[in-house]
N, C-alpha and C positions, 0 to 999 in steps of 0.2 A: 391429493390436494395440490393444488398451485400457488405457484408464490405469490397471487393475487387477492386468493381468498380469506386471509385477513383483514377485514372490512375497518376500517380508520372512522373515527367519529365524524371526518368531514372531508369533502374529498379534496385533495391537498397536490401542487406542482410544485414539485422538488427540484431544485437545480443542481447538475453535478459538475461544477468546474474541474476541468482537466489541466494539471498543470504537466506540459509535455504532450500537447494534446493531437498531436498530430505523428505518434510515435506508435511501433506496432503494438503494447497492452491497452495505450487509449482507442486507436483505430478498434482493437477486439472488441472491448469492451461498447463503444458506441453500438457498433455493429451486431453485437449480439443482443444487446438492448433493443434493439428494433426492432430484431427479427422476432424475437421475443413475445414483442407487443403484437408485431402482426400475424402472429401462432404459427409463425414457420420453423419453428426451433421449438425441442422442450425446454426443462429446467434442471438438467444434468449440469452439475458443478457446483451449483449454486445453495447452499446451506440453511435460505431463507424460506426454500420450499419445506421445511419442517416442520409439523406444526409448533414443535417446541421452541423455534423460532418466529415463526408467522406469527404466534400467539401476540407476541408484544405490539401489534399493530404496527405494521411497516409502512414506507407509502408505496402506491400503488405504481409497477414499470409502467404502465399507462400514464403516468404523470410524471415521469421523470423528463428532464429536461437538461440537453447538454450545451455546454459551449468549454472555453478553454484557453491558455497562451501557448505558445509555442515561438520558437523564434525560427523554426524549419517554415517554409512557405510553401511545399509541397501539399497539393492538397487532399483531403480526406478520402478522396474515390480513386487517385492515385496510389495514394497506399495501400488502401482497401486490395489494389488490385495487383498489390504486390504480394504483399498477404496471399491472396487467392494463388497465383500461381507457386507460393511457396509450401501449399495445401495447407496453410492455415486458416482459411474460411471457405466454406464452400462458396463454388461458384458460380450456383442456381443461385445465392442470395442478392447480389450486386445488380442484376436491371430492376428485380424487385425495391432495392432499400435506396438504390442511386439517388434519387431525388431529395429524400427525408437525410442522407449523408451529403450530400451537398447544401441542406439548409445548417445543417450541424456545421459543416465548415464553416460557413460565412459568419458564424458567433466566435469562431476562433481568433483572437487578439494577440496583437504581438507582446511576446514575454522580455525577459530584463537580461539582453546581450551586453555583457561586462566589457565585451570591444569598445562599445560606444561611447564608455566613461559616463552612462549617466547615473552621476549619483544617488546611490541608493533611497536618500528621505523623497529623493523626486519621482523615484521607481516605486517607490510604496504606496504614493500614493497614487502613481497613475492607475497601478493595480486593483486598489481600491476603488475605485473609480469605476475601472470594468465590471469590476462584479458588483456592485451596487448599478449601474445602468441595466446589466444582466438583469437582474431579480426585477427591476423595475420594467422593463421593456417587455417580460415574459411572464408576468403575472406571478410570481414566483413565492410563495409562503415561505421558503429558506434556501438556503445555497450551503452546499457541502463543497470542499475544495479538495481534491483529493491529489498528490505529489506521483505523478504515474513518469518523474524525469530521471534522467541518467542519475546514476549514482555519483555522486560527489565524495572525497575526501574526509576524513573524521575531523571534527573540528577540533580536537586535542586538548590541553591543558585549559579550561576556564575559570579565570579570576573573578570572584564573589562581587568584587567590587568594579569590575571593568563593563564594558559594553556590550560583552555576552553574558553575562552573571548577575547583571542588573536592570531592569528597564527604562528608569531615570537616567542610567548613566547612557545608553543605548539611545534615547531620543535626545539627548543631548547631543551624542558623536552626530548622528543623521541632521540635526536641524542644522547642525556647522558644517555638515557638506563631506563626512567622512562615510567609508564606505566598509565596515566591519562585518557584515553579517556575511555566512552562506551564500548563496544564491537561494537557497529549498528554505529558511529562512527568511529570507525576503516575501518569499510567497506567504510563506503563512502569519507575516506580522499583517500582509494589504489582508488577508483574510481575516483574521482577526478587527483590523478596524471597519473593515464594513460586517462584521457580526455574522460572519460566516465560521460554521466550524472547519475542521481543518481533519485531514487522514494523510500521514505519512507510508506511505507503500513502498517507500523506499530506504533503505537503512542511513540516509543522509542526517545530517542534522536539524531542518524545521523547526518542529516546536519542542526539542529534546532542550536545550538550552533554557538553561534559568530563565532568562530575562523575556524570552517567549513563551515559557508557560505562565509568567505573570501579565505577560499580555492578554493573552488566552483568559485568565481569573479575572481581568478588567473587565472584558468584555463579556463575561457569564455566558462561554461558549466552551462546546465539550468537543475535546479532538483524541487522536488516538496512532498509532503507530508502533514497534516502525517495521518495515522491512518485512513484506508479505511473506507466509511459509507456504512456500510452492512444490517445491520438491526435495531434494535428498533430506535439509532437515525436518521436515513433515515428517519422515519415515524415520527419521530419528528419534522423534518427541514421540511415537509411537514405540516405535524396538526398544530405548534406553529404559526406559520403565520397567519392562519384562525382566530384563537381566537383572537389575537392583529387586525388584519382588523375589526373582525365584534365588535370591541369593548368588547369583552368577560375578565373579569379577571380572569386571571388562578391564584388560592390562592396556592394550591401545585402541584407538578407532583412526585409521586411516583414510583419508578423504581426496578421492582425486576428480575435477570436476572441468569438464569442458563445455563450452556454450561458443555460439556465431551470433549475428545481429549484432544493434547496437549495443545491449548492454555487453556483449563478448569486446567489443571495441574500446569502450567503456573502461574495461574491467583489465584491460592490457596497460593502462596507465598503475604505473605499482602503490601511486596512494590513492586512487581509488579506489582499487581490489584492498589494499587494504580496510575499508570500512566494511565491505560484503563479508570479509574472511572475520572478521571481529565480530560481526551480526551473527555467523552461521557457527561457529563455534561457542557463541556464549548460550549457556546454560544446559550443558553434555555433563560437566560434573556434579554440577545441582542437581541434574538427574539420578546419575548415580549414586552418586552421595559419597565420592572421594572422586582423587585425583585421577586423572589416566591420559598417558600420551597420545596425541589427539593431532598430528601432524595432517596441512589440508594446504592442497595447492588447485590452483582455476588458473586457465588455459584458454585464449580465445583462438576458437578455430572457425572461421568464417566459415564455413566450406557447412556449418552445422547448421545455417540462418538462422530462423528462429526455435530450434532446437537445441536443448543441454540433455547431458548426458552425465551422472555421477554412479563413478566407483568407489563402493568402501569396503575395505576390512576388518574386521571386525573381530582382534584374539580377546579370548574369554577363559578365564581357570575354572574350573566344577569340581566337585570331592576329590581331594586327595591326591589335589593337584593339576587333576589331569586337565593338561591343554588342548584350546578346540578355537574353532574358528567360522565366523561368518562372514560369507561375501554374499554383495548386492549390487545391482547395475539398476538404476533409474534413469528413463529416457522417457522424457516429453517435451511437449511443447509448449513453451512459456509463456507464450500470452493468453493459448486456450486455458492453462491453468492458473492466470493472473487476472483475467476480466471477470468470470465470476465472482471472484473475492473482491472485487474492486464495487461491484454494485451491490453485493452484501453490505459491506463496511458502510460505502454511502447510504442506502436506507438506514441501517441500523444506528448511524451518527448521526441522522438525521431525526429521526424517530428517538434520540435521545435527546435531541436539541430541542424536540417539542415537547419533549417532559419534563425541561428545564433541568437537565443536567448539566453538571457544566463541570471543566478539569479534566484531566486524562480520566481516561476509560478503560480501566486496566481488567476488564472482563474480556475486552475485545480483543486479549491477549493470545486466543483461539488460534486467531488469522496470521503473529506473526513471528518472525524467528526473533526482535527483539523486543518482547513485551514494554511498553510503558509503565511502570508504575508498579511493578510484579515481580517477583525473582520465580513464579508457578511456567514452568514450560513443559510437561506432564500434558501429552495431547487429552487425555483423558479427563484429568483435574481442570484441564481448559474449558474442555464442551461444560463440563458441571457447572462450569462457574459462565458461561455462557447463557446455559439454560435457563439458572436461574435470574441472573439477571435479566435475559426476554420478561423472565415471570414477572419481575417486580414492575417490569415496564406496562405488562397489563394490567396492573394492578392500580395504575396510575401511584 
């Protein structure tokens, strides 16, 4: 079965806003999208080729339609082709897709560079803007906005009654010219006012704040997030399970993780790694079901490009004391393991949008190391609760 053969009651063009759109998991993501369509590629990676997912009526990669901000002016076939020689796309694909990526480019818009001082209420809504001309210029039945940017800093303490904690008090600060949000944040309030829904892929803060998930309920749009599970803790939301079923005590899990590209560049500033380290370690004890020393340190090593590499250790007690241990080396490459999830999540958010769902989507909790809306990080309890919500969705 293909990820196509889900038939939609009406044939439907779907818009997938890239915010960071010009970076290597958007570049992937376009790129394999296309190829996709033109059957130069199978449907390896991608979780929508199931039927227990196709089921729900997804829309068609035939109808998907990209565009994006970015504030990099490098353009799409440029990076593509950096990509290629870092052996992360083939590159048989690039005279084939060149053209159909260079129309993707020219939909890319410039995003909200905080050098410039332009005020955020003015940056919201230019945003808005884009993607409301977007949907309109392209014939577009809905726009998914999906956050594919650098990781930003945790937003930390939020006051109930302040500009993150409330949304009144929030369009107040903006209409007087103050400038309180995120940046990932910013995106997703312009998404929310032109009535797009919204995917965080990145453990920043977006629509995790109060006063943007009442944004989000204003506008009876369903988003979901954060922070895609790509590698080491993937294998973890897998392994930790095991050990708590067969009764195993895990004493520590040791985490050592090296990555290059931007997010490694990214992730060398210490409070930005701190939001990634916060993301990838929450829900290891929930797993197990008690406490355990869980020390985890990331490294950026250029030299890795778009490659990471995670080392764990893993001590464990079994009967009668006796101590034992597992170790695991995980290496890939992060945007072939980040673009399939990225056009999963956008049909499936999207194909929730036209079911009139609306709020966090804490089923689509599958995809990420920090669920929305869930304390369930249980890879297994995730597909369940995945499946069956596909069900309910064809269920109408």
């Amino acid at each position: 079965m293909t990820i196509d053969d889900a038939a939609t009651t009406t044939p439907t063009r779907t818009g997938i806003w890239l915010v960071g759109a010009r970076g290597s998991v958007a570049t992937t993501t376009v790129v394999g999208a296309l190829a996709l369509r033109a059957g130069l590629t199978d449907s390896v990676g991608l979780v929508s080729q199931f039927p227990e997912v196709a089921v729900s009526g997804l829309p068609e990669v035939s109808g998907l339609v990209f565009g994006g901000h970015d504030v990099a002016t490098q353009p799409l076939t440029k990076r593509a082709e950096q990509l290629v020689q870092g052996g992360v796309l083939p590159a048989r694909l690039m005279p084939l897709l060149a053209e159909e990526l260079e129309a993707v480019d020219r939909r890319v818009r410039h995003g909200l560079d905080p050098a410039t001082g332009e005020p955020q209420g003015v940056a919201v809504d230019r945003l808005r803007d884009d993607l409301v001309a977007f949907r309109a210029a392209e014939g577009l039945d809905r726009v998914v906005v999906v956050d594919v940017a650098s990781t930003e800093p945790p937003a930390g303490a939020v006051a109930a009654d302040g500009p993150l904690g409330d949304l009144a008090v929030l369009e107040s600060a903006l209409d007087a010219g103050e400038s309180p949000l995120p940046l990932s944040s910013v995106y997703a309030l312009a998404a929310y006012r032109a009535g797009c829904s919204y995917v965080s892929f990145t453990p920043s803060p977006g629509s995790r704040l109060p006063a943007l998930a009442q944004a989000a309920e204003r506008a009876g749009v369903p988003w979901a997030g954060s922070d895609g599970k790509t590698g080491e803790t993937l294998v973890k939301s897998a392994l930790a399970p095991m050990f708590a079923t067969r009764a195993l005590k895990v004493r520590s899990w040791a985490s050592y993780n090296m990555l290059g590209g931007g997010d490694g560049a990214t992730l060398a500033d210490p409070a930005a790694a701190a939001s990634k380290i916060d993301s990838k370690r929450n829900g290891l004890e929930a797993m197990l079901g008690h406490e355990v020393d869980g020390p985890m340190h990331i490294d950026n090593v250029p030299d890795l490009g778009d490659w990471k590499t995670a080392m764990d250790h893993v001590s464990f007690e079994g009967f009668l004391g006796v101590r034992m241990s597992l170790q695991f080396t995980w290496s890939g490459c992060d945007s072939a393991l980040a673009a399939p999830l990225v056009l999963d999540l956008a049909r499936l958010t999207a194909r929730a949008h036209e079911a009139g769902r609306t709020g966090p989507q804490s089923a689509l909790g599958f995809f990420f190391k920090d669920p929305v809306d869930s304390d369930e990080h249980r890879l297994g309890a995730q597909w369940d609760a995945l499946v069956a919500w596909c069900s309910g969705l064809a269920r109408g």
